[in-house]
N, C-alpha and C positions, 0 to 999 in steps of 0.2 A: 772168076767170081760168078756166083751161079745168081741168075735172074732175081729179083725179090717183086713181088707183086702186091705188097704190102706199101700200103703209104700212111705219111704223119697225117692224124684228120684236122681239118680246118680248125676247129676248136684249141688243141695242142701246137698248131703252129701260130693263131695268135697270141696265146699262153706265152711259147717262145721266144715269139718276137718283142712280147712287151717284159718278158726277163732279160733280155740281152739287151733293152733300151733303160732300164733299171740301174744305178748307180750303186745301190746298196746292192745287188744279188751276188750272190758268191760267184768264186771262180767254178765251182763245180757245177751249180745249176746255171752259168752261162755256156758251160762245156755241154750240157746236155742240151741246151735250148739249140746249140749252132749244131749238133747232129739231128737233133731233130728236123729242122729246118733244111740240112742239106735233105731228106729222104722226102721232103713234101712230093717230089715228082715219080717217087718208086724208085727211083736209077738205082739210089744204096742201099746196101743193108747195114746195120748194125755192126762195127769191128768189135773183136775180141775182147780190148782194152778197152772202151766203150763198157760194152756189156760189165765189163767186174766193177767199172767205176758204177755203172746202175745197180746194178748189183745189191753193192754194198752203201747206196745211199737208202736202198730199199728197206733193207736192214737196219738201217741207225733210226736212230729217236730224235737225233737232232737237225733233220732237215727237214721245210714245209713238206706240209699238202701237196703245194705249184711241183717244188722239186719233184716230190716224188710222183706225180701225174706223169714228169719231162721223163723220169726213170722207166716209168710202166709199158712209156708207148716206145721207148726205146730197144725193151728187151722181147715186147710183141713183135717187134722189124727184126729182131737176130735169126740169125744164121740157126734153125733149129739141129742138124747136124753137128754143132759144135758141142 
C-alpha cells in the first residue's frame, strides 16, 4: 500500500464521530463516518469498495448533505491510481 499523506480534517471527523454516535443514521453514512475516522491519522487510504460505495452515495438524491460531506472526504483520500 503506497503512503497516503492525505488526512480526514477535524471538522469531517467530528461530523463522523457524531454520525456514528447517532441512532437514526444509516448503515451507509455509519460506514463512511468509521472510514473516515480510521484515516484521521494519514495511515490509510481509501479501499476500492469504499470508494464505489462514496461513489455512488454521491450520486443519489436520497442521502444528506452530512452523508455526502462523509463521501467527499472519502474519495479526496483514495488511491488516485485506481
Amino acid at each position: 500500500m503506497t503512503f497516503n499523506s492525505k488526512k480526514t480534517s477535524s471538522g469531517i471527523a467530528s461530523q463522523a464521530a457524531e454520525t456514528l454516535k447517532n441512532p437514526n443514521a444509516s448503515a451507509v453514512a455509519k460506514s463512511l463516518a468509521g472510514s473516515a475516522l480510521s484515516q484521521v491519522q494519514g495511515a490509510y487510504q481509501t479501499g476500492k469498495a469504499m470508494e464505489t460505495k462514496a461513489s455512488h452515495v454521491l450520486q443519489s438524491s436520497k442521502y444528506s448533505d452530512d452523508t455526502k460531506a462523509l463521501a467527499a472526504s472519502l474519495l479526496s483520500q483514495s488511491n488516485r491510481l485506481r
